[in-house]
Every structure is written in C-alpha cells, then in structure tokens.
C-alpha positions as CSV (number, residue, x, y, z in Angstrom):
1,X,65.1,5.0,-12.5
2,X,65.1,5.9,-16.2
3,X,64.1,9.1,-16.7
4,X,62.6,11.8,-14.9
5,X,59.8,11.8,-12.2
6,X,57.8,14.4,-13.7
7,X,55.3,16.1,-11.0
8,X,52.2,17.7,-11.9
9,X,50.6,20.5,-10.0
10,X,48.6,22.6,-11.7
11,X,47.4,25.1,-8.5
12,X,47.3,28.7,-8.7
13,X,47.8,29.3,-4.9
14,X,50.2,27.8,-2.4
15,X,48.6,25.7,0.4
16,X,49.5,22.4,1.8
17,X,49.3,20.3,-1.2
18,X,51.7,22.9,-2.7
19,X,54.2,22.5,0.3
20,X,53.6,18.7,0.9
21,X,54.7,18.5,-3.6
22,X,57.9,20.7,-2.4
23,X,58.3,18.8,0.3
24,X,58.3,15.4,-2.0
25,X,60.3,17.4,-4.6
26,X,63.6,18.6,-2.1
27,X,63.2,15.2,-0.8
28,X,64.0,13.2,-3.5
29,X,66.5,16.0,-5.0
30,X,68.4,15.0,-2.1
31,X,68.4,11.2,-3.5
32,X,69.9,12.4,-6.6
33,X,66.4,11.5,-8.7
34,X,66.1,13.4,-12.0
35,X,63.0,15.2,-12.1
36,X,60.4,17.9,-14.0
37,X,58.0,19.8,-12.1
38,X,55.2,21.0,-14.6
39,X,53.5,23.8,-12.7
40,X,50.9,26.8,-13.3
41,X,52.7,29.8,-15.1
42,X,52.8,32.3,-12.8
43,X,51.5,30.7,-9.8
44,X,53.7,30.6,-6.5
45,X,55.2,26.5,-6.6
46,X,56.9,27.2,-9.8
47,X,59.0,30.0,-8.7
48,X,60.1,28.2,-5.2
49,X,63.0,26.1,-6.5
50,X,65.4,28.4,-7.6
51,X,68.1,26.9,-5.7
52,X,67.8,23.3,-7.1
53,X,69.1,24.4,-10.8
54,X,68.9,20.6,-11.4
55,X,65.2,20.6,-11.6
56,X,63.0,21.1,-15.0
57,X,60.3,23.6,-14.1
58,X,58.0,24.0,-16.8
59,X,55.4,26.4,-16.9
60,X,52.2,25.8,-18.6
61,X,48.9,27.4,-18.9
62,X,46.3,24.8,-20.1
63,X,45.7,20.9,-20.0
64,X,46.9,20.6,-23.0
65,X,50.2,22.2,-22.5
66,X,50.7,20.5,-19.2
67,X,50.8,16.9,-21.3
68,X,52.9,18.4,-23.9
69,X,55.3,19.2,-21.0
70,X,55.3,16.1,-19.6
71,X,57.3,14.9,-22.9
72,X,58.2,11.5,-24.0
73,X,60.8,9.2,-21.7
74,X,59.5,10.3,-18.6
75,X,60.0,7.0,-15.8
76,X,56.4,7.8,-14.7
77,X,54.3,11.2,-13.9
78,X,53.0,12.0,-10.1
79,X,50.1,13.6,-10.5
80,X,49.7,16.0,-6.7
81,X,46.3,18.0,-7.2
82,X,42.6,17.4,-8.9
83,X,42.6,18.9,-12.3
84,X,45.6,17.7,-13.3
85,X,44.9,13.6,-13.7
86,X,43.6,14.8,-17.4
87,X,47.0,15.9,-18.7
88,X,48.5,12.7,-17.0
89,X,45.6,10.2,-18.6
90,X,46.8,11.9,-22.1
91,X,50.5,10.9,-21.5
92,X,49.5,7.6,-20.5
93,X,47.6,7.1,-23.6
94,X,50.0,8.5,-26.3
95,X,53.0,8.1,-24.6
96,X,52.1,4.5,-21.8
97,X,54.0,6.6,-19.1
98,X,52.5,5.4,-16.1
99,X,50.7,7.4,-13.5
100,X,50.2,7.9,-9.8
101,X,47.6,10.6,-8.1
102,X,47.6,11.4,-4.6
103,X,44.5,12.4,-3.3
104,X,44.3,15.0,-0.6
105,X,40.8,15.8,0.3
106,X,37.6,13.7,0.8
107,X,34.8,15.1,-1.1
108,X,33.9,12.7,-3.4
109,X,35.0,12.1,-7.0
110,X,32.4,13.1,-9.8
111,X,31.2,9.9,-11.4
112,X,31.2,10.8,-14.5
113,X,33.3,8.8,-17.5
114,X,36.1,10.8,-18.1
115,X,36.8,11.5,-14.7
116,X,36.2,7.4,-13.6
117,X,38.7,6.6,-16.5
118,X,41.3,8.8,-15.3
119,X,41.7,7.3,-12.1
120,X,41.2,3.9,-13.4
121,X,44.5,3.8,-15.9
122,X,46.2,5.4,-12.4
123,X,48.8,2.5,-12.0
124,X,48.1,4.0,-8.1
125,X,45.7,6.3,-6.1
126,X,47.7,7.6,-3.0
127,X,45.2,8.5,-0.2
128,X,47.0,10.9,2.4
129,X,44.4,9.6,4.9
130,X,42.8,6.8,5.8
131,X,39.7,8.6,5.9
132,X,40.4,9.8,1.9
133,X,41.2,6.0,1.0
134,X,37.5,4.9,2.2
135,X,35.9,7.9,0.3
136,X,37.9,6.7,-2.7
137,X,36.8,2.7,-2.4
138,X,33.1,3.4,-1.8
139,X,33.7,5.7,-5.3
140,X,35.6,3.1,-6.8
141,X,36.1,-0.4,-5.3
142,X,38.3,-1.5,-8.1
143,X,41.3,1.1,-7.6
144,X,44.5,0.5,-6.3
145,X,44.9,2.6,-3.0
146,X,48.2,3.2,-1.1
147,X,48.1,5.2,1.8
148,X,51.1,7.9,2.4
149,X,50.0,10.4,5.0
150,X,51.5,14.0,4.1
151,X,54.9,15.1,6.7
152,X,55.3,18.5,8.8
153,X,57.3,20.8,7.1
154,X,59.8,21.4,10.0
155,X,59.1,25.1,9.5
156,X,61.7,27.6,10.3
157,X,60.6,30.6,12.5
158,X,62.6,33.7,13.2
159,X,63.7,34.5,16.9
160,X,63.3,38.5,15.6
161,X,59.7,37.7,13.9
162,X,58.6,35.5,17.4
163,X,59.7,38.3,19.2
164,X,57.9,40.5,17.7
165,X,54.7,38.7,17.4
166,X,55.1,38.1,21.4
167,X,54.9,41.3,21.9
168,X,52.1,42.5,19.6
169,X,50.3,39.7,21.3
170,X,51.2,40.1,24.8
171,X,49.3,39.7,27.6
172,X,46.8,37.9,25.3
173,X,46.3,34.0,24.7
174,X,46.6,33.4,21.3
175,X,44.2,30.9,19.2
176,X,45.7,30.8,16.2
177,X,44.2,29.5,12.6
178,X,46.3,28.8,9.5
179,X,44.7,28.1,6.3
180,X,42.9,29.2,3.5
181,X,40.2,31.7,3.6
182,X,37.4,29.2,2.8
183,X,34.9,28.6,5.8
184,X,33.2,25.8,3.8
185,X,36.1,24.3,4.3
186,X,38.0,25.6,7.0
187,X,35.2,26.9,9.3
188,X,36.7,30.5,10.1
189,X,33.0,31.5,10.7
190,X,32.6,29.1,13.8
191,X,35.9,30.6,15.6
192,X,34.8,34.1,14.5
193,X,31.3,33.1,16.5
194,X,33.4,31.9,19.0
195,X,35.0,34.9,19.3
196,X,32.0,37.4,19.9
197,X,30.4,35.3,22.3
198,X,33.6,35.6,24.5
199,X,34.6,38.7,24.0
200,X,33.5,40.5,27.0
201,X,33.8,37.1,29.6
202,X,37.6,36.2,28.5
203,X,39.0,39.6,27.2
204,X,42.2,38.1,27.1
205,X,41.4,35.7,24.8
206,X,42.7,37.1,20.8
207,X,41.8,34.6,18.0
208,X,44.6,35.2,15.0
209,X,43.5,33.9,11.2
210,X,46.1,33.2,9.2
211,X,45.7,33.2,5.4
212,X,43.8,34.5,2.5
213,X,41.2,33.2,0.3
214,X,37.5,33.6,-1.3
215,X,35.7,34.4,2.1
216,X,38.4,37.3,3.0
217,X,36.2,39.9,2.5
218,X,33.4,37.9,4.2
219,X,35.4,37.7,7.3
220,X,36.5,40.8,8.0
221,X,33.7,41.9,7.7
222,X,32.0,39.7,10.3
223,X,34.9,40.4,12.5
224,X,35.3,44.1,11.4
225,X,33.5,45.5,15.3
226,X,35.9,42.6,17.1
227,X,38.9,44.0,19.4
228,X,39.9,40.2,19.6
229,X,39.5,39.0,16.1
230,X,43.3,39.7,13.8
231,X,42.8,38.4,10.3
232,X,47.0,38.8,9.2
233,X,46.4,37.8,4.8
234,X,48.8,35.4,3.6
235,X,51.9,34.8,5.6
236,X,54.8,33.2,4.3
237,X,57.0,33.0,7.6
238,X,54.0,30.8,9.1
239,X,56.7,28.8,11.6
240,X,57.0,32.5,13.4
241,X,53.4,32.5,13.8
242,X,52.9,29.0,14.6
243,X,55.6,29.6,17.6
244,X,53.6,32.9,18.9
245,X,50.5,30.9,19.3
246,X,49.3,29.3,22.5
247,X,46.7,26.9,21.1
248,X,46.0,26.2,17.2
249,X,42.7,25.3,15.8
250,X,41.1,23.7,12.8
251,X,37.5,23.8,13.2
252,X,37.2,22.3,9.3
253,X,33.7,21.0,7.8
254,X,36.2,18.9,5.6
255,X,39.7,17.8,5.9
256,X,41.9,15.2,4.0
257,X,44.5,15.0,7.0
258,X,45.6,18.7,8.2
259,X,48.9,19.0,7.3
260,X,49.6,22.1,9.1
261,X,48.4,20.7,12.4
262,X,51.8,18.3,11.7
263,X,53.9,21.7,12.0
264,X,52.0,23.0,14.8
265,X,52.1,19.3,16.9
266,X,55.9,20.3,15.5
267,X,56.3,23.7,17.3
268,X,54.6,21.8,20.6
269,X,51.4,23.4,20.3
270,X,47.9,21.4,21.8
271,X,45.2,21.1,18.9
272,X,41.5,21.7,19.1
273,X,40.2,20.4,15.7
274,X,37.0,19.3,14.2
275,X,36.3,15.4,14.2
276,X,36.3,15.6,10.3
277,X,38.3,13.3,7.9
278,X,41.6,12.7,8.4
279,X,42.3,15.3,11.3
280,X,41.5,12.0,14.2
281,X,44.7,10.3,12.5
282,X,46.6,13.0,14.0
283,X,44.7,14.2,17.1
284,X,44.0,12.1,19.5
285,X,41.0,13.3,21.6
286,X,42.1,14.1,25.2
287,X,45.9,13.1,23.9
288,X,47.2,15.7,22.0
289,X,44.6,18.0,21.6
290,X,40.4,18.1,21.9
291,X,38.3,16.9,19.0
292,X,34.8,18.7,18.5
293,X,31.4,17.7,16.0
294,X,31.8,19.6,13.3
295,X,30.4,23.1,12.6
296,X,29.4,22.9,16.3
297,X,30.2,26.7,17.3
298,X,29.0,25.4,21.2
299,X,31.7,22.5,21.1
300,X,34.5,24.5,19.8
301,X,34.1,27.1,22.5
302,X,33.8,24.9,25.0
303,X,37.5,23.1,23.7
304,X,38.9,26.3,23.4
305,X,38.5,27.4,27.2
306,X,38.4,24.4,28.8
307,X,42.3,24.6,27.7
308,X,42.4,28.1,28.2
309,X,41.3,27.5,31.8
310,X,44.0,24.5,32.0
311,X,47.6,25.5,31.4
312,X,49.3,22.5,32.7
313,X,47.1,20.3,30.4
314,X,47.9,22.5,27.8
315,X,51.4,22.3,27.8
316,X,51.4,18.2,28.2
317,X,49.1,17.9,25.5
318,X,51.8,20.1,23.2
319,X,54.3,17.9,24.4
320,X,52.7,14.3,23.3
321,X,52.0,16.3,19.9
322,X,55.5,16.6,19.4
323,X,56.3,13.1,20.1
324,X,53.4,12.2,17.9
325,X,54.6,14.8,15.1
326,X,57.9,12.6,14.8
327,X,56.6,10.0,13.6
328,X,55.7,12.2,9.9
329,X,58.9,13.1,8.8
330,X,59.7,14.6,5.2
331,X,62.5,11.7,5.0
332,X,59.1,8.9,6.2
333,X,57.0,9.9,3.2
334,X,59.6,10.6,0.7
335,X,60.9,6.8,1.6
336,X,57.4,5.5,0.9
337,X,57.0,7.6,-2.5
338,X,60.1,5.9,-3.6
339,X,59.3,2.6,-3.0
340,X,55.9,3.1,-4.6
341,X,57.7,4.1,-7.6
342,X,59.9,1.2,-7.6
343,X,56.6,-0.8,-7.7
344,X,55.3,0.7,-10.4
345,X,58.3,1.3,-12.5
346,X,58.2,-2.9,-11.9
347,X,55.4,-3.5,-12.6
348,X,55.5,-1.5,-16.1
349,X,58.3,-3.8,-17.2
350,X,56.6,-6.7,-16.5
C-alpha cells in the first residue's frame, strides 16, 4: 500500500477505543504496514508506542493541526474516535485522501450539515456492532457500513499482583466493574444500589470499581459508608484485576459492544451485563453470562446472586465465554481492517 495508514485519535483519556486503535496499530506493525498515528499532545495513546520506533507519532492540539499532520501521500486516514472525522473531511478535500471512521458507540449522530457531510465523503463507516450499524442506517441510509467487531486484548496479569489482590480480597466474592467513571453510561450507580441493599444479607459479597472518570467524586461518595463498595482509580495492570474477580459486570445504559467483557470472557469470567447495544453480540443470556433490562437495579441484583448462589454454573458459564472469546482475536479484526483497506485503496484508483 503506498504510503502510510495514518490513524486519528484525538482522546484525552485511554479507554477501549484507545486500546482497540493500539490494538489495530501493533497489529498491522506486525504486517510490516507504514503508518502515522496523529494523537492528542499529552494524552496517554501517544506515549504507548515507544517500542515500535517505526511508527510516526504526531502530537497535535487542535483540528486544525491534526489535518496538517495528516500530510500529503498518505494511502488513506482511519479515523478511530468522534471528533476527529473533521480533520479527516479536510484532508479528503485538499488533499482526496480517502477516509474510513469506525464507530464505537450508539448514541445517535447529530444531524446537522457539517457533521452529515463528514460521514458522507467516508469511503466507509465501520460499525463495531451490529447494534451501532442500525443506529448509523436509521441516521443515514445512504452510508456504506462494514461491520468489524473490536478483539480482547489478551491482557497480561501478574502472578505477584493476582496474588496480592487474592488476598486483599479473600474470603470475599468479588464483582468486579472496569470502565470509565460515567454512570450515564456505565451504570456504577445501579451496582453501588446493589450493593447497599445486600450488604447486611450477603456480607461476603465486595463489589470492586475499576476506573476513573467525571462521576468519581459522585461515587465515592454514595459509597463513602459501604464496607463492601472498593472504588481502586485508574488501573493500568487491569488483566491482574480481571483474574481476582469472580464475576464481572457491565450494568451500562449504553454500549457500542463492551470490549472489556472480551478480556474478561478471556480470563474465564461469567458476565452479568445490561441488555443494551452491542453487549447481546457477546453475552449470550443463560450461555455465557445473565443479561438484565437496563437501569433495572432489581434485575441486576437478582443476576448477581442468583450466580453467587450457583458456583458450578458460574464456572461453566466462564468456561463457554472463553470459547466464545476466541472467536475476537487481535489477528480476526486486524485481517478484516486490511482487507477493507484494500477495498478502498481499489476503489480510489478506479
């Protein structure tokens, strides 16, 4: 392919559409394809490739600088989060570099001009969900929608770190939470309900929330008088944590796919999770895990100790997640980007 892939992520945290454009980026390193990550000075993706000296980071701090980055002979731009299709829609017009976004959530698009234009001169719209590709067609019935589910991670995790954790934890079961601090999203709020209504009847029960966000403060201090509520912050070594837990949960309101249940399904772990977006594309209900109506505090209790109650069913369900996680490999969706590429770098000759 002539020239670089030039990926554009313009986040200031690190959350799974950081990891998934990592993922994508080491992936195709591997290949041997030239590319340019234009990334966010200062924020956390542009400092995690230090040991691939082969790849142009370029650190920007507008819109404006982001398309000058992009620079002229690029093979095409891959546009991975929602405020940078701009920069790309500027390249494409002064330079006729093609574009591809990927999608990752499914709250709908704002309909105004700028915004519908941007999408529209997309030579693709990658949807990482089924779920995301119908929100995107009911927005826009005229764009070109592949979908490429995101891959687990195949997070390491430390036998020292597990070991630890195990025995901070012990003699508790563990329901464990990763993501970012935002209960509009997330729904921290429902487990942290969950929590005081079972405090006292299932004392062994602790609920762990991983990450950091906008409603930090919010949430401790709802949990602030509750023994069996551990908010930890931001954790990088997340594969220790994921291997301390005995059940994960994703109560979200909203959900493009779930990435991170991939690395838990990964690490063998049974799922309870919302029945929003993309998250039934990766939990089967009564397979893998339990699914519950979102924001339903009532439903996600009862999930939670039903398995609680139910060890052996606990442990099979871990075990078909782990078959089931196979099946998302980094190598599966970096495959898929490529030949998408191929398509549109074919498609631009012609």
């Amino acid at each position: 392919m002539p020239g670089p892939i030039v990926h554009i992520n313009l986040s200031k945290s690190f959350r799974g559409g950081e990891r998934q454009t990592e993922l994508l980026i080491r992936g195709l390193a591997e290949r041997g394809h030239a590319q340019r990550l234009v990334a966010r000075a200062g924020a956390p993706l542009a400092e995690r490739f230090h040991d691939l000296p082969e790849l142009d980071v370029r650190s920007v701090s507008g819109m404006l600088g982001a398309a000058r980055a992009c620079g002229r002979g690029s093979a095409l731009l891959h546009v991975h989060e929602g405020r940078a299709p701009l920069a790309a829609a500027l390249v494409r017009l002064c330079a006729g570099t093609p574009y591809v976004i990927t999608r990752r959530v499914t709250r709908a698009l704002k309909r105004n001009p700028v915004t519908r234009q941007n999408y529209r001169r997309a030579a693709r719209v990658v949807a990482i969900s089924r779920s995301v590709a119908d929100e995107l067609t009911a927005w826009d019935p005229g764009l070109r929608v592949d979908v490429i589910p995101s891959a687990l991670a195949h997070l390491p995790s430390g036998p020292e770190a597990v070991a630890v954790l195990r025995a901070k934890y012990a003699g508790r079961f563990v329901v464990g939470l990763i993501g970012a601090l935002v209960t509009r999203h997330k729904g921290q709020d429902l487990l942290i309900e969950v929590a005081r209504r079972v405090q006292h009847t299932h004392p062994d029960l602790l609920f762990v929330l991983v990450g950091d966000g906008e409603d930090a403060a919010r949430l401790h201090e709802q949990s602030r008088d509750l023994p069996n509520v551990d908010l930890t912050g931001f954790v990088e070594d997340v594969g220790s944590q994921l291997a301390a837990f005995d059940l994960v949960t994703l109560p979200s309101r909203e959900e493009g796919l779930g990435s991170v249940l991939l690395d838990a399904m990964d690490y063998g772990k049974a799922i309870v999770a919302a029945r929003a977006g993309g998250i039934p594309e990766l939990v089967s209900d009564g397979d893998n895990g339990l699914l519950v109506t979102p924001a339903s505090a009532d439903e996600l209790q009862r999930a939670i100790l039903t398995l609680h109650q139910d060890r052996a069913r606990l442990a099979a369900m871990g075990e078909r997640g782990k078959v089931r996680a196979g099946l998302h490999t980094p190598a599966r969706m970096v495959e898929r980007y490529v030949e998408l590429y191929g398509e549109v770098q074919g498609e631009t000759r012609a």
